[in-house]
C-alpha positions in Angstrom: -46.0 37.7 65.3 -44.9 40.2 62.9 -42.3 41.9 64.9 -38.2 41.6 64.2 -36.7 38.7 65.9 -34.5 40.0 68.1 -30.7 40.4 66.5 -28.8 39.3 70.1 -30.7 36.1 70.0 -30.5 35.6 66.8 -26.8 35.8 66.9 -26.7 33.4 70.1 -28.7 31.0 68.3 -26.8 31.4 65.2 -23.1 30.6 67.3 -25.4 27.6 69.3 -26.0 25.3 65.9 -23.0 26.5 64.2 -20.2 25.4 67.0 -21.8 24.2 70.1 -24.5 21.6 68.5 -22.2 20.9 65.8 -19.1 20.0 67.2 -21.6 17.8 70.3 -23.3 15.7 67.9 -20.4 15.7 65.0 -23.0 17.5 62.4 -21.9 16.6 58.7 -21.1 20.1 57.1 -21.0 19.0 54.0 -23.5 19.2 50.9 -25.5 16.4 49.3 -25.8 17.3 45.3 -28.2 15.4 43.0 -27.6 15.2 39.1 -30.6 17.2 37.4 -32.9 16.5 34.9 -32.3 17.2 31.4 -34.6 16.0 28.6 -33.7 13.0 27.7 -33.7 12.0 31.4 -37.4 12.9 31.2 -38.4 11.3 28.1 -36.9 8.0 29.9 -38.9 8.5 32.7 -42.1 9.7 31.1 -42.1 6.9 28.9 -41.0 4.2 31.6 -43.9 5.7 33.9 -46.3 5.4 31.3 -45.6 1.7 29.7 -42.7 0.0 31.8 -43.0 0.4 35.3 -44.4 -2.3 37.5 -44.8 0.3 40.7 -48.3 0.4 42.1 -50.7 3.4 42.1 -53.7 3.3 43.9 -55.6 4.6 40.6 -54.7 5.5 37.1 -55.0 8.9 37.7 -52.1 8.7 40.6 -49.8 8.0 38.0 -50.7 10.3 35.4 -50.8 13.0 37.7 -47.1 12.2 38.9 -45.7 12.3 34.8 -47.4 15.8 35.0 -45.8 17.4 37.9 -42.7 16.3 36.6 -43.6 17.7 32.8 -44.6 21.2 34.4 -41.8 21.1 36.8 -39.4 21.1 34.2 -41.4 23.5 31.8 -41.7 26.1 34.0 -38.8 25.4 37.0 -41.8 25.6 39.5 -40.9 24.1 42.8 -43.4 21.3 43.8 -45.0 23.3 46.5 -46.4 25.8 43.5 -48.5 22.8 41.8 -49.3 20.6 44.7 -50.2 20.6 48.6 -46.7 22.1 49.9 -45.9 20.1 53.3 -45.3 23.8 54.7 -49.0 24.6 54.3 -50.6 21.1 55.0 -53.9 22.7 56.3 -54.5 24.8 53.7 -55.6 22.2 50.8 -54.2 24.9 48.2 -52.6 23.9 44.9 -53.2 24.0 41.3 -56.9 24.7 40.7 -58.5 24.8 37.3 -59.2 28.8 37.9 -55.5 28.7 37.1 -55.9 27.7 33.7 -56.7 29.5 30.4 -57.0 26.8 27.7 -57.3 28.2 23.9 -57.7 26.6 20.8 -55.4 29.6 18.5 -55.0 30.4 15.1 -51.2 29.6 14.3 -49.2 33.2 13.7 -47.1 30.9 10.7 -49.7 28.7 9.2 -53.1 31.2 9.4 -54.6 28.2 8.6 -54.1 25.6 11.2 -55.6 25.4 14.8 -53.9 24.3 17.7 -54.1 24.1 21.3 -52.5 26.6 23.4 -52.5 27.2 27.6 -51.8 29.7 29.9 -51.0 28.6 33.9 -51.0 30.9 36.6 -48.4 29.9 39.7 -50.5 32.0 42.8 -48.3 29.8 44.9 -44.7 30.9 44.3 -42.5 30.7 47.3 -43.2 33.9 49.4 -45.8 35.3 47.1 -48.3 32.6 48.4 -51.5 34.3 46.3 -50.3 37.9 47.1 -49.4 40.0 44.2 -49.5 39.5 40.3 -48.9 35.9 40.1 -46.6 34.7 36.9 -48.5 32.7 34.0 -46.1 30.3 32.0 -47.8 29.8 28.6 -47.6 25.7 27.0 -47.9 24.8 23.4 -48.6 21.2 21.9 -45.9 19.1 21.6 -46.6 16.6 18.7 -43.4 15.1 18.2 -43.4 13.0 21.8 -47.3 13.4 23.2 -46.2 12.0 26.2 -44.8 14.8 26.7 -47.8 17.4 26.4 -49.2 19.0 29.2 -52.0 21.0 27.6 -53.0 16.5 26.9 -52.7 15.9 30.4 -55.0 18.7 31.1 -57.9 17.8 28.9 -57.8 14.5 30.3 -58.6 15.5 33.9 -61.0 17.7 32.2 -63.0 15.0 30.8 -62.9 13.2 34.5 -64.0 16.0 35.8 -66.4 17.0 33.8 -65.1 20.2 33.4 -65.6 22.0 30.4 -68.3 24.4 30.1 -70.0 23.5 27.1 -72.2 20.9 27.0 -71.3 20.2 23.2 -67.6 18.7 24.5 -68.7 15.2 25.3 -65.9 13.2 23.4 -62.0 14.2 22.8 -62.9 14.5 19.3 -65.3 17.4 20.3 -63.0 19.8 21.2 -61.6 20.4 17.5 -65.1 19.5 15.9 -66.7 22.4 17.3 -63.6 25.6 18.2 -63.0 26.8 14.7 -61.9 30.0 15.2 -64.2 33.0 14.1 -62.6 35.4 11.5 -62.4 38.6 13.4 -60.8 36.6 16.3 -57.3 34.5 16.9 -58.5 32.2 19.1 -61.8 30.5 20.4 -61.8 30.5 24.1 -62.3 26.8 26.2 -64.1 28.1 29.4 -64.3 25.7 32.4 -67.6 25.5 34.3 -68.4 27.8 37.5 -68.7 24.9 39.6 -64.7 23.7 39.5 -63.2 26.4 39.3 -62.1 26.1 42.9 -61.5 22.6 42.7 -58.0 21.4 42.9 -56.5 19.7 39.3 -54.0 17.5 41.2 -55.8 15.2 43.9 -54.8 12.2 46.3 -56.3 9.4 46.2 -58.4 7.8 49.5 -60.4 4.7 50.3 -64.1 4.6 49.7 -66.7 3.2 52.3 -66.3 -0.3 50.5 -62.3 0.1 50.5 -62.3 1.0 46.9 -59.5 3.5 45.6 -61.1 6.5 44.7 -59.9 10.1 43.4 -60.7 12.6 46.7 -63.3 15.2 44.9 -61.6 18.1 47.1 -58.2 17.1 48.8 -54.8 18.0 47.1 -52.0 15.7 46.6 -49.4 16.3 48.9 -45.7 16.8 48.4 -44.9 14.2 51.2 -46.8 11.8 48.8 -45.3 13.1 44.9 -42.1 12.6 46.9 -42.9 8.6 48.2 -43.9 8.2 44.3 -40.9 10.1 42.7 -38.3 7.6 44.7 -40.2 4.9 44.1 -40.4 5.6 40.3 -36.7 6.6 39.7 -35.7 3.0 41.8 -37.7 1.4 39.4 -36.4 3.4 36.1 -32.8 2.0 37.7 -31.7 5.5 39.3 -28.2 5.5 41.6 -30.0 8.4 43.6 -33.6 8.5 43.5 -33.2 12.2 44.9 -36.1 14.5 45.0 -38.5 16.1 42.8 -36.2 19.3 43.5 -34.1 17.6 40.4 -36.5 18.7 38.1 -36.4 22.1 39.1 -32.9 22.0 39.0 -33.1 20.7 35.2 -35.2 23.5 33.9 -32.6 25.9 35.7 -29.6 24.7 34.2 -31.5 25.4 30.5 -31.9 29.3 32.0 -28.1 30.0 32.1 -28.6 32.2 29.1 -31.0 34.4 30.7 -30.1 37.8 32.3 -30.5 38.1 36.0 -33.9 40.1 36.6 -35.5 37.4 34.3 -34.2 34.3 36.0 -35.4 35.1 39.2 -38.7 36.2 37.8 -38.7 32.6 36.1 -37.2 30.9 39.2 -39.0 32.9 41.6 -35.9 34.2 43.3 -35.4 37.2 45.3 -31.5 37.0 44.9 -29.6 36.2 41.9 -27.2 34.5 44.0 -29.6 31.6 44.6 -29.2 30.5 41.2 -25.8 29.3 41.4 -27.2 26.1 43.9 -29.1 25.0 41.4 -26.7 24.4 38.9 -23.4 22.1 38.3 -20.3 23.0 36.2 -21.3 22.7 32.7 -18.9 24.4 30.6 -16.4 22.3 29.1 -13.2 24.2 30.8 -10.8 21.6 29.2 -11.8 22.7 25.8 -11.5 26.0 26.4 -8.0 26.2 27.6 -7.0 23.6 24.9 -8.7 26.2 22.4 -10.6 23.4 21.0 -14.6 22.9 20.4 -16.5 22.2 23.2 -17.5 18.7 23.3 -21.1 19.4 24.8 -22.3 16.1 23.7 -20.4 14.4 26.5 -20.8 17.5 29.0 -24.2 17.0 28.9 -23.9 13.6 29.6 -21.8 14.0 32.1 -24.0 16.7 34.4 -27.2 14.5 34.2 -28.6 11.9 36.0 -28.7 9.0 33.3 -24.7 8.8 33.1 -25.2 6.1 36.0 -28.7 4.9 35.3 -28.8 0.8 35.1 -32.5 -0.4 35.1 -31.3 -4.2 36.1 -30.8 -2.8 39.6 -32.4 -4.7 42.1 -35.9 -4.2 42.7 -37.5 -6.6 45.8 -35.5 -8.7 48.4 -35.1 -12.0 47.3 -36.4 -15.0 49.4 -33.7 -15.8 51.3 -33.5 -12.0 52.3 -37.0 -12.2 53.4 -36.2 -15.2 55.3 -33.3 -13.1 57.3 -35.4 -10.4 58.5 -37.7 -13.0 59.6 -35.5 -14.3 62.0 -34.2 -10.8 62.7 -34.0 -11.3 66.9 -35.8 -8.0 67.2 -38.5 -9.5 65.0 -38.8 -12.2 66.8 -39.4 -11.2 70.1 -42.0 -9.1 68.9 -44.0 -11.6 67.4 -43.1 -14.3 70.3 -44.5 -11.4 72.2 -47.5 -10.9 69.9 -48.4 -15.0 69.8 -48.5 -15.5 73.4 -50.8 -12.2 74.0 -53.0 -13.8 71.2 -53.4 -17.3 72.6 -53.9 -15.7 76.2 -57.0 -13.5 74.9 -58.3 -17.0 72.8 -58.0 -18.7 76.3 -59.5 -16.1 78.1 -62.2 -14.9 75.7 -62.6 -17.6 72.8 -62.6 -15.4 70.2 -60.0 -12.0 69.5 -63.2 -10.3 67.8 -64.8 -10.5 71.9 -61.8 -9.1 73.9 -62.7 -5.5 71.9 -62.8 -2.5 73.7 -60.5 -4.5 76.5 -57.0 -3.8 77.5 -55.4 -7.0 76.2 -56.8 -6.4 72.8 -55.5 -2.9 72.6 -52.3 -4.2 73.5 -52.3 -6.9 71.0 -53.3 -4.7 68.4 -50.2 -2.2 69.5 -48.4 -5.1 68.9 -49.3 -6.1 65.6 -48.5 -2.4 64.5 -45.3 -3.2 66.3 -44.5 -6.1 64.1 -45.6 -4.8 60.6 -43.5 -1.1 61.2 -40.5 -3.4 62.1 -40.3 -5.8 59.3 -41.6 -2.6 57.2 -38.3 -1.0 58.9 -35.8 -4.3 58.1 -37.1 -4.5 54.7 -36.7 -0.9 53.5 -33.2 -1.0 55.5 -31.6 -4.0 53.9 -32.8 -3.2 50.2 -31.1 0.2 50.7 -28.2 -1.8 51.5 -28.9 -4.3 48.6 -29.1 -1.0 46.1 -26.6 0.6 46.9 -23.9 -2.4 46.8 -25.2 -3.3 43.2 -24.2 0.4 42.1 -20.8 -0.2 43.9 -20.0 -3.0 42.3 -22.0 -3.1 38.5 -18.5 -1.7 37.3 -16.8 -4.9 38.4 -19.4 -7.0 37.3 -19.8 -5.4 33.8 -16.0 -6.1 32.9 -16.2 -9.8 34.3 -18.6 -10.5 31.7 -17.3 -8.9 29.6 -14.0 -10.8 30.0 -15.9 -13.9 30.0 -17.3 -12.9 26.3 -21.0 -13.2 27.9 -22.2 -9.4 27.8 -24.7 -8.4 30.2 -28.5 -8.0 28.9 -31.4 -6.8 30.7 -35.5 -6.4 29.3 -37.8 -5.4 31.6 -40.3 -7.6 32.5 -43.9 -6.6 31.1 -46.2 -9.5 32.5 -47.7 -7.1 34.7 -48.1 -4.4 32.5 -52.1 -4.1 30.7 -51.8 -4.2 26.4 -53.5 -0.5 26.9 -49.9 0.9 28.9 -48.4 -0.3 26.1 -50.6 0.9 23.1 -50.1 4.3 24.8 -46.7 4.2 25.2 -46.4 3.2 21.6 -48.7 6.4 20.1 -47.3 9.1 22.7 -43.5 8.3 22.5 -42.6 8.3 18.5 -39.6 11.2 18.7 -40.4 12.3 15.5 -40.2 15.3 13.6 -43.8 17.0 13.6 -42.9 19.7 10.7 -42.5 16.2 8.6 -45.6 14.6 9.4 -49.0 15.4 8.1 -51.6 17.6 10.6 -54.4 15.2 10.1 -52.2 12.2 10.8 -51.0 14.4 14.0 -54.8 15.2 14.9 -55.8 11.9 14.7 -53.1 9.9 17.1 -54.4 13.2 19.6 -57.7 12.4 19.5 -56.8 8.3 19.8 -54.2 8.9 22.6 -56.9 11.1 24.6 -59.6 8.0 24.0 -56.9 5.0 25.3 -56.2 7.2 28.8 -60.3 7.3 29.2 -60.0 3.7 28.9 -57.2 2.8 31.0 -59.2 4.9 33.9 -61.8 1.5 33.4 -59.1 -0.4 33.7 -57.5 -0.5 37.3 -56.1 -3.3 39.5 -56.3 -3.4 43.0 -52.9 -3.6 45.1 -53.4 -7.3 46.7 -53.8 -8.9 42.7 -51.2 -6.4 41.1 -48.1 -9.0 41.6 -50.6 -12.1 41.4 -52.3 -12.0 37.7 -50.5 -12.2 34.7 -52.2 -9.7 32.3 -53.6 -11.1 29.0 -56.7 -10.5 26.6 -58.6 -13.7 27.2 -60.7 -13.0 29.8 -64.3 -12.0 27.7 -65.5 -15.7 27.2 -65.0 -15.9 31.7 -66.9 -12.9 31.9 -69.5 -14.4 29.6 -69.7 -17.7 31.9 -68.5 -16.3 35.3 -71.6 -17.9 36.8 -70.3 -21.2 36.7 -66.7 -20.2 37.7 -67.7 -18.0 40.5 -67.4 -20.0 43.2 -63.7 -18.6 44.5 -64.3 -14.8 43.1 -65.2 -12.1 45.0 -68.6 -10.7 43.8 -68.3 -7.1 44.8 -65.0 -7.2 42.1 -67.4 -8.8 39.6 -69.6 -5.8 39.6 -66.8 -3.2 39.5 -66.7 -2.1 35.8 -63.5 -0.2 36.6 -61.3 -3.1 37.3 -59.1 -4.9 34.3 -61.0 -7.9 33.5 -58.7 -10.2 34.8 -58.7 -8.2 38.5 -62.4 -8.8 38.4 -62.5 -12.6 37.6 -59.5 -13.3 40.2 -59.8 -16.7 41.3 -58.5 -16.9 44.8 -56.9 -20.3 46.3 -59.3 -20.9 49.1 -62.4 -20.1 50.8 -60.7 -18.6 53.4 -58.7 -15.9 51.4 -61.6 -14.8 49.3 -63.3 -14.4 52.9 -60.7 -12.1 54.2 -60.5 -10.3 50.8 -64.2 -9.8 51.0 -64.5 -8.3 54.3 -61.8 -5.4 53.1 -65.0 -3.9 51.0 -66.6 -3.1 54.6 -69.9 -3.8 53.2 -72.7 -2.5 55.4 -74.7 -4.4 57.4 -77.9 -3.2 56.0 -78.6 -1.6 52.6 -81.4 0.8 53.3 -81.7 2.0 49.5 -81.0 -1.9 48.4 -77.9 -3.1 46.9 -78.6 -5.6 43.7 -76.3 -8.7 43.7 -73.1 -7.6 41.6 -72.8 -10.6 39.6 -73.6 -9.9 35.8 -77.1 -10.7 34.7 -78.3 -10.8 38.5 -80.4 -8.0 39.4 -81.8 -9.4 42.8 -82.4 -6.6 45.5 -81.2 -6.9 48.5 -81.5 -5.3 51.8 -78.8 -6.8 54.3 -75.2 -8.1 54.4 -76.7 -11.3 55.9 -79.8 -12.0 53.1 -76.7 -10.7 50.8 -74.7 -13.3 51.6 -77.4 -16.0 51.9 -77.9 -14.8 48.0 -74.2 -15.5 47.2 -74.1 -19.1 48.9 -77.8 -20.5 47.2 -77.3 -18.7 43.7 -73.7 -18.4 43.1 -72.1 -20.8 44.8 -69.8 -18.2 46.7 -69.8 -18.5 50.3 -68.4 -15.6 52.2 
């Protein structure tokens, strides 16, 4: 460690992956590009994240804190790595932490005035400057015409999760400009953070509970392996040809630096070379123009170097049933689970019951198996709508001028049935496009203050992964919640007493006896309850000591038998 790597070797090793191992194994030489980011591509996406998109997150917070990596990304053309848990320093747990943020509320230098919010971010984690040196600090400013698109609103939303903010006189959003005029000798009142989470991470994954209930980890960062899952999940969903990577919005934010001399775009980029630049960015001069001595048509340049030129969100998002029924009878498939059945009734013979052949041989093997099976069909499935994707943006050319020859023009409207009202409400406030310097600064305030309220509420408002395709959303589930002791008798009682579930998730209705009990025993209830547990159906406050008397509780009272 720390010595020169030997130049010889290097040289030999250099000659080995270059000719030998290339020309053996038929290495592609070649380079795959991705179209980058520019703004409209990510007011699409932010507003498609935020009110359209039926993709699951384990909590509301996963998905906020996804549109805001993307947002700082392109702000500041900080690689992933800088904001969240880079994969090359997995044991670390370092990312953005809220020591990293200054947040201001400033007297404006135009309109002496008028308050507003401004932040400063420090980026300790730049590529090869991993918290060594003076670290850059990229400042952001409200942005009132799209607040969907504001980071400094994102911030002060995992602030009030947190419980972050130093003062104790900051309870509600509308708080924070009640009580930071600005004092006349100064420009700006200063929004300290407490002590106590300072050195706690901003961006955070999300892990199971003891009961199996998605929680927000209090400590451990979200990983890059994980924004990445999320990011090609999302653009498949927003109707992307190529998901890519969440290198694209890097690469967005660079091609918007073009202007800037060399010593300051690798200070921005966190370059060591100027060189490096040039990968990060396409051909976007309009070189036809220029020879022609015409203007250059940058309306259709920009366009034509960005990722929504090709975007169709009718692309095909789950197999369809007959698909489902191939991979079935996939013969690798099958073996395994002919495989899997016969080791199962051989344990049943042997033992009576799968739950008594634990600890044994056979049920490890079985157990293998079953992994076996689910990694297969997981394998077959994500295979064959790769195929299914990919064939739709080969063809949608073909299919487009079909109907079009047929006078029946293709339509497409996403399909919303899934989505809560609240999505939508804040998709409605945060995405106007509109001209701030036009609009009044109370009316601005105001729909601040409103959209930083609905985000606290949708955080109350979660649906677990199992129901997310199952219940269609609506607003007329108070009067069940009012009466859910005479319905109760298929509903799960631990999701009754969950006040952070959508009220339809919590008054789920499952099909049979059966399916409620397997659903049940994912909440890994204890067997005793030392403290007591009271029964978590409304209006019941029995205490209860054991997962048996617990049950017994369910059965005589409620009618529920688990």
């Amino acid at each position: 460690m720390g010595q020169i790597f030997d130049y010889d070797l290097r040289r030999r090793i250099t000659m080995l992956v270059c000719t030998t191992l290339t020309d053996e194994y038929e290495l592609e030489l070649g380079g795959k590009t991705q179209p980058s980011m520019n703004i409209d591509d990510l007011l699409y996406t932010t507003h498609h994240l935020v009110g359209i998109t039926n993709v699951w997150f384990p909590t509301v917070r996963c998905r906020q804190q996804h549109s805001t990596l993307r947002k700082m990304m392109t702000s500041t053309s900080a690689r992933p790595g800088t904001l969240v848990e880079s994969s090359g320093y997995i044991r670390q747990n370092d990312a953005l932490l809220w020591k990293d943020i200054e947040l201001y509320m400033v007297k404006h230098p135009e309109h002496p005035t008028c308050k507003v919010l401004l932040m400063r971010v420090k980026h300790r984690l730049n590529k090869g400057r991993r918290n060594r040196g003076v670290a850059p600090v990229y400042t952001y400013t409200e942005r009132n015409d799209n607040l969907g698109l504001c980071v400094i609103q994102d911030i002060l939303e995992y602030a009030f999760l947190d419980n972050a903010f130093a003062s104790q006189h900051i309870k509600s959003p509308r708080d924070i400009w009640l009580y930071t005029d600005i004092p006349g000798h100064r420009q700006s009142t200063p929004i300290h953070f407490k002590d106590s989470v300072k050195n706690i991470l901003i961006l955070r994954r999300a892990v199971k509970d003891s009961e199996g209930n998605w929680i927000t980890h209090p400590t451990k960062a979200l990983t890059y392996a994980r924004a990445q899952e999320d990011e090609i999940r999302t653009s498949r969903s927003a109707g992307f040809k190529e998901p890519g990577s969440l290198y694209k919005y890097r690469k967005g934010a660079a091609a918007n630096l073009r202007h800037l001399d060399e010593h300051s775009r690798n200070q921005v980029m966190g370059h060591r070379r100027g060189g490096a630049f040039a990968y990060y960015v396409q051909i976007r001069d309009d070189t036809q123009s220029a020879f022609m001595e015409t203007p250059a048509r940058d309306a259709l340049l920009k366009l034509s170097s960005n990722a929504s030129l090709t975007r169709d969100a009718s692309a095909p998002q789950e197999l369809s049933k007959q698909e489902k029924i191939n991979i079935e009878l996939n013969p690798e498939l099958k073996n395994l689970r002919r495989k899997c059945a016969e080791l199962r009734r051989d344990i049943i013979s042997k033992y009576h019951q799968i739950q008594k052949a634990k600890g044994s041989e056979q049920f490890q093997q079985l157990k293998h198996l079953q992994r076996q099976v689910r990694a297969t069909r997981k394998r077959l499935s994500t295979q064959t709508m790769k195929v299914r994707y990919t064939e739709f943006f080969h063809t949608v050319g073909n299919q487009i001028i079909d109907h079009n020859f047929r006078g029946e023009p293709l339509k497409f409207e996403f399909n919303q049935n899934q989505i809560i009202p609240e999505r939508t409400t804040i998709a409605q406030l945060e995405f106007k496009n509109r001209n701030a310097d036009t609009v009044d600064d109370t009316e601005l305030l105001e729909d601040r203050i409103k959209s930083l309220e609905l985000r606290l509420q949708l955080h109350r408002l979660e649906i677990p992964k199992q129901l997310h395709t199952r219940i269609s959303i609506d607003t007329t589930v108070s009067a069940e919640l009012q009466a859910v002791a005479v319905t109760a008798s298929l509903m799960c009682p631990v999701c009754l007493g969950r006040t952070s579930l959508h009220p339809r998730a919590r008054t789920y209705q499952y099909a049979r006896k059966d399916t409620l009990q397997k659903h049940f025993a994912t909440h890994n209830l204890s067997r005793s309850f030392f403290s007591g547990r009271s029964c978590d159906i409304p209006d019941c406050n029995k205490s209860l000591h054991s997962l048996t008397q617990y049950k017994h509780h369910q059965a005589t009272e409620h009618g529920i038998e688990l």
